[in-house]
C-alpha positions in Angstrom: 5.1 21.7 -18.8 4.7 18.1 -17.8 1.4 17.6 -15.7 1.9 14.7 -13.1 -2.1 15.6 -11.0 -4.1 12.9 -10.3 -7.2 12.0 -9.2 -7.8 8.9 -6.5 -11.6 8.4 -5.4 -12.2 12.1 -5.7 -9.2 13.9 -4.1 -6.9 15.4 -6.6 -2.9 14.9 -5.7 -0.3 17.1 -6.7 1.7 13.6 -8.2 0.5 9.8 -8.3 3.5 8.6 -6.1 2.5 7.3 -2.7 5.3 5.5 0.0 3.6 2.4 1.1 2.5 1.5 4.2 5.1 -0.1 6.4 7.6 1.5 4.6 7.2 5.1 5.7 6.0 4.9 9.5 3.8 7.9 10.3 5.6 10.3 8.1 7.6 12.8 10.7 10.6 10.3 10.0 10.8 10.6 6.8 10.4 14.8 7.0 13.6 15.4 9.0 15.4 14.3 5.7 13.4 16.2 3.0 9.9 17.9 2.4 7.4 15.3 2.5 4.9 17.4 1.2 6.2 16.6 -2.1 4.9 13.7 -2.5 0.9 12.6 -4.0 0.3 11.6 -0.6 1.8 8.2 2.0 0.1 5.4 3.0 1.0 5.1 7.0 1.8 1.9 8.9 -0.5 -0.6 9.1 -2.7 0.5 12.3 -4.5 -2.3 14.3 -7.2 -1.9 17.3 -5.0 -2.9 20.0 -1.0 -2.2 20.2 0.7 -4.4 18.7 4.3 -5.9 19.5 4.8 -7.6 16.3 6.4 -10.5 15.7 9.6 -12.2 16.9 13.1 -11.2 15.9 14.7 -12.0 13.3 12.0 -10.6 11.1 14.0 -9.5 7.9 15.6 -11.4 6.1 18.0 -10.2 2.3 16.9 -11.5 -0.8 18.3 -11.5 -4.3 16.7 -7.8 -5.8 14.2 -7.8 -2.6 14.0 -8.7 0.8 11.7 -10.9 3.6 9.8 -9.2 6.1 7.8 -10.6 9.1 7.3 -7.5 11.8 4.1 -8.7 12.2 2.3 -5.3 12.2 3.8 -3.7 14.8 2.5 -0.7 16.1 0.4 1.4 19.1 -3.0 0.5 18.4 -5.4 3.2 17.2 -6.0 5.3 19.6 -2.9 6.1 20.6 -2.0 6.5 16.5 -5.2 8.9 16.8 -3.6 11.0 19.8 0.2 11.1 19.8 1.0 10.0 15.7 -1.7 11.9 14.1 -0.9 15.8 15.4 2.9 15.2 14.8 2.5 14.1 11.6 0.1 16.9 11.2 3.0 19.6 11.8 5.1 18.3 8.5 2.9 16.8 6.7 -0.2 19.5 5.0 -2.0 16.8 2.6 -4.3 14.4 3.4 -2.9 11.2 4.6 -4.0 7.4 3.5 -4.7 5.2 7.2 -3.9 1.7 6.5 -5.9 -0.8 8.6 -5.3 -4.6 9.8 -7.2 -6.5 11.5 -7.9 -10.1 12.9 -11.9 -10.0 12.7 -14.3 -7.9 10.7 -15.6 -6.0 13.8 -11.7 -5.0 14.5 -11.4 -4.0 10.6 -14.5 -2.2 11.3 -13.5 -0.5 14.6 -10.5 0.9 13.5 -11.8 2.5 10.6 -14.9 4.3 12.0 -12.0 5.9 14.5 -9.8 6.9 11.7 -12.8 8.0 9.3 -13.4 10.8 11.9 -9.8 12.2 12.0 -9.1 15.4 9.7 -5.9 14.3 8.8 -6.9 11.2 6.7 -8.2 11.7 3.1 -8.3 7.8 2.3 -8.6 4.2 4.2 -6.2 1.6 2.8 -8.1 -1.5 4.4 -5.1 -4.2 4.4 -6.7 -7.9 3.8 -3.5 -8.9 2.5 -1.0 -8.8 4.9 1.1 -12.6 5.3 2.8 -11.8 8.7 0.2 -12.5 11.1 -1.9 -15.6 12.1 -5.5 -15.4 12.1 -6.3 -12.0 10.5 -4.9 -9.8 7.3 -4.0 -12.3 4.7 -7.0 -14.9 5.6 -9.8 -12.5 4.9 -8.0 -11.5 1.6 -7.9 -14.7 -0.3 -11.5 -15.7 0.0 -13.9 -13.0 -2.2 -16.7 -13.4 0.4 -15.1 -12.3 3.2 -12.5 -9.9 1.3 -16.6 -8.3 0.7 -17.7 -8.8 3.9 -15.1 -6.8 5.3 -15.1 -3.8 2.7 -19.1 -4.0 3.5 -18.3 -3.4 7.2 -16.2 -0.7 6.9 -18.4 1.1 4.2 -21.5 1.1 6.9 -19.4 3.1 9.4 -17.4 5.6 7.5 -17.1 8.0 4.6 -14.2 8.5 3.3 -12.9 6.1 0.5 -12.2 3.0 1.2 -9.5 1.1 -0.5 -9.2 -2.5 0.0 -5.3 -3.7 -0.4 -5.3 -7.3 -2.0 -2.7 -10.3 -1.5 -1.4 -11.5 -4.6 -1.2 -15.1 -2.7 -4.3 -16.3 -4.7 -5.2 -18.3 -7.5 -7.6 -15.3 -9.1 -7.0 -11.9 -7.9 -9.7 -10.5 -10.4 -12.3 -12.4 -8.4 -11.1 -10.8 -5.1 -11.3 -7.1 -6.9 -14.9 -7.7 -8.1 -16.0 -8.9 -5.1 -14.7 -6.1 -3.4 -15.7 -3.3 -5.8 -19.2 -5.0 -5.9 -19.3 -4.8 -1.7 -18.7 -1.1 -2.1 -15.1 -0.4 -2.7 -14.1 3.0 -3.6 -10.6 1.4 -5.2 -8.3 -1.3 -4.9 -4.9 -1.2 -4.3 -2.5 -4.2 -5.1 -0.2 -6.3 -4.9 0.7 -6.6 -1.5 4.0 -8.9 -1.0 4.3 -12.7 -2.2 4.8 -15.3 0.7 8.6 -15.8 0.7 11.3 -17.8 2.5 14.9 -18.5 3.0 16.6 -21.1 4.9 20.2 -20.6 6.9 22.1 -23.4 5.4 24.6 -23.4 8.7 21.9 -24.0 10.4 19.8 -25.4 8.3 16.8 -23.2 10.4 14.7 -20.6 8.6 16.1 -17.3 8.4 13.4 -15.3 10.2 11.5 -16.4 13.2 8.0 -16.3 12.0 9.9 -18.8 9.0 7.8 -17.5 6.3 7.5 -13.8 5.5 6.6 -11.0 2.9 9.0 -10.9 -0.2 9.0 -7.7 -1.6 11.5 -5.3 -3.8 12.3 -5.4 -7.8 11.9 -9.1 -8.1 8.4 -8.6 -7.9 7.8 -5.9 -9.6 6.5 -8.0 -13.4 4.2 -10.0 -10.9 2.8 -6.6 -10.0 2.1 -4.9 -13.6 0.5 -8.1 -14.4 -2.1 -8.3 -12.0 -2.7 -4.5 -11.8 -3.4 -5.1 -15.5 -5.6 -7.8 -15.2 -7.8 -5.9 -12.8 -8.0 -2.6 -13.8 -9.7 -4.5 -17.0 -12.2 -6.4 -14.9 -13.5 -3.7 -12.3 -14.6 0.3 -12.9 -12.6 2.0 -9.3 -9.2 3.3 -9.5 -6.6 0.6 -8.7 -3.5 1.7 -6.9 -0.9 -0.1 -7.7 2.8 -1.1 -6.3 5.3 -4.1 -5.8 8.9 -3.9 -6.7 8.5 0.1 -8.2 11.6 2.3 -8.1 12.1 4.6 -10.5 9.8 7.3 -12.9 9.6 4.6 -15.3 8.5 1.8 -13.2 5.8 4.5 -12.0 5.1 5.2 -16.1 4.7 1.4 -16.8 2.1 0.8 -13.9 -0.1 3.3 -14.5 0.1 2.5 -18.3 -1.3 -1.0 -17.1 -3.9 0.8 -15.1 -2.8 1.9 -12.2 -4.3 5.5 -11.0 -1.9 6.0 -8.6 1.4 4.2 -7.4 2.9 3.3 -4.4 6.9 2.5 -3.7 7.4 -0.2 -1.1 10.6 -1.6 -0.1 12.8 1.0 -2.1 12.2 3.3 0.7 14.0 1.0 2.8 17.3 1.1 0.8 17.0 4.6 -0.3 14.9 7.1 2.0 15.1 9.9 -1.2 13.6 7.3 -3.3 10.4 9.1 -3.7 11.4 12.2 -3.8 13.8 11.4 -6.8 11.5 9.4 -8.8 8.7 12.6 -8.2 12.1 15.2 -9.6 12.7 12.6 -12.7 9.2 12.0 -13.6 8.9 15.1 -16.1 12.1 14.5 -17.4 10.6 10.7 -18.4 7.4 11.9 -19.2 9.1 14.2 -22.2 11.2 11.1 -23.0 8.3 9.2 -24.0 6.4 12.2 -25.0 3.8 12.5 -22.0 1.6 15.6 -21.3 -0.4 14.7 -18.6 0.0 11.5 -16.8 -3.7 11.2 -16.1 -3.9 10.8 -19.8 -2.1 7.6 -20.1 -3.8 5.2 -17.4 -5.0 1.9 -18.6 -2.6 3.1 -21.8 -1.7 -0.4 -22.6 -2.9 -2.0 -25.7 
C-alpha cells in the first residue's frame, strides 16, 4: 500500500499536498464541493493586520499556460479572520490549518502572527515576504536577506508554532534569501511565490490589469519552480515547501524529488476546484508507476 504521510516542522499530514494561499480562501468554499479533509492540510489567504480592500479592478489578467493576478491581498484583517473565518472553517475543516501572513512593516508581520499563533485551529505560519501586488510591504522585505531575517526574527520572538517564511522568486539569489532566513530562525521555507508578470491590451495599448504589473502564476512556471526548490533544499537543513505551476501527482513526485517536503498547488485550483483532490486519488496510482513506497522516502531523491 502506497504511503503518501509526511512530516512538515513536526506535524505529521495524512498527504504532502497543500492548496496555496490565495487560491483556497478560508477553506468552507472549497468544502461545499468535496471533503476537504482530504487534503495534507491548506494554506489560507493571505491575512494582513488591518482589512484590506485590495487592489483595483481589473486585477486578472489570462496568460498563455498561466494567468496574472493583482488582488492586492484582499481580505478582513486579522481579527475579524480570528472571529468570524476561523470557527467556520473549524466546522469542515478537522486538521490543522497553515495562516499565511502579509504585511507592510515588520511590527505588522509581527502583530499578526502573535494573534494567529494563539488560535487552535492553526498548526503552521506561512509568513509571505514575497507577495508582488502591493506597494511598500510583502515583496520588498523578501528580496533583501536582511530584512527577509529581520522579519522571520520578529515573528519567532512572539510565537511558537512553525514559522515558514514564503520567498519571491524575483531575486537574483534565492539561496541567499533561504539561508538568511533559516539562520534567523525559520522552521521551513516555502517557495516560489509568483514571477512579476505583465500583458499589454494592444487596442488600447493600456496594461491589462490596473495595478499594470502583477503575479504570473500556473504551468508556465512550474521548471522555474523545481529549480529553485532544488537549489535550496541543497543549501539550507528545514523542510522547503514547494509550489509554482504544480498540477498533477507527477508534478507533486518531481518536486519533492528536488526537495520539496511538502507541496502546494496554486493557480490550478482556480481552473479546476477538484484539482487537489484528484491529484491526492492519483498519487498511489503514480507512486506504483515509478515504483514508490513511501513518499517520504524520496525527498531530495534527485541525483
Amino acid at each position: 500500500m502506497a504511503e503518501m504521510k509526511v512530516e512538515l516542522c513536526g506535524v505529521e499530514l495524512d498527504n504532502p499536498v497543500i492548496p496555496a494561499s490565495g487560491t483556497f480562501g478560508y477553506g468552507y468554499e472549497f468544502a461545499e464541493l468535496y471533503d476537504i479533509n482530504v487534503l495534507g492540510t491548506f494554506s489560507f489567504k493571505g491575512t494582513t493586520k488591518d482589512p484590506r480592500f485590495g487592489n483595483p479592478t481589473p486585477r486578472i489578467a489570462e496568460c498563455s499556460a498561466g494567468m496574472i493576478n493583482a488582488v492586492g491581498l484582499q481580505n478582513p484583517g486579522v481579527e475579524k479572520v480570528i472571529s468570524e473565518e476561523l470557527p467556520k472553517l473549524k466546522k469542515c475543516f478537522h486538521k490543522k490549518v497553515m495562516a499565511n501572513v502579509s504585511g507592510f512593516s515588520v511590527e505588522d508581520y509581527a502583530y499578526t502572527c502573535e494573534r494567529l499563533d494563539k488560535c487552535e485551529e492553526v498548526g503552521w505560519l506561512e509568513v509571505n515576504v514575497s507577495c508582488p501586488n502591493v506597494h511598500g510591504g510583502g515583496m520588498s522585505f523578501g528580496t533583501d536577506p536582511k530584512a527577509a531575517a529581520e522579519v522571520t526574527r520578529a515573528v519567532k520572538k512572539v510565537t511558537t508554532k512553525p514559522v515558514i517564511v514564503k520567498l519571491s522568486p524575483n531575486v537574483t539569489d534565492i539561496v541567499s534569501i533561504a539561508k538568511a532566513c533559516e539562520d534567523a530562525g525559520a522552521d521551513g521555507v516555502s517557495l516560489i511565490n509568483t514571477l512579476l508578470g505583465m500583458r499589454i491590451d494592444l487596442k488600447t495599448k493600456k496594461p491589462v490589469i490596473a495595478n499594470k504589473m502583477g503575479g504570473f502564476s500556473g504551468a508556465a512556471i512550474f521548471p522555474v519552480a523545481v529549480r529553485m526548490v532544488y537549489q535550496v533544499a541543497k543549501a539550507v537543513s528545514i523542510p522547503v515547501v514547494g509550489m509554482g505551476g504544480v498540477s498533477s501527482a507527477e508534478d507533486v513526485i518531481e518536486m519533492m524529488l528536488a526537495g520539496a517536503t511538502a507541496v502546494e498547488v496554486g493557480a490550478a485550483n482556480l481552473v479546476d476546484p477538484f484539482i487537489c483532490r484528484d491529484i491526492i486519488r492519483d498519487l498511489p496510482e503514480v507512486m506504483k508507476k515509478y515504483k514508490i513506497n513511501a513518499l517520504k522516502e524520496i525527498i531530495g531523491g534527485c541525483l
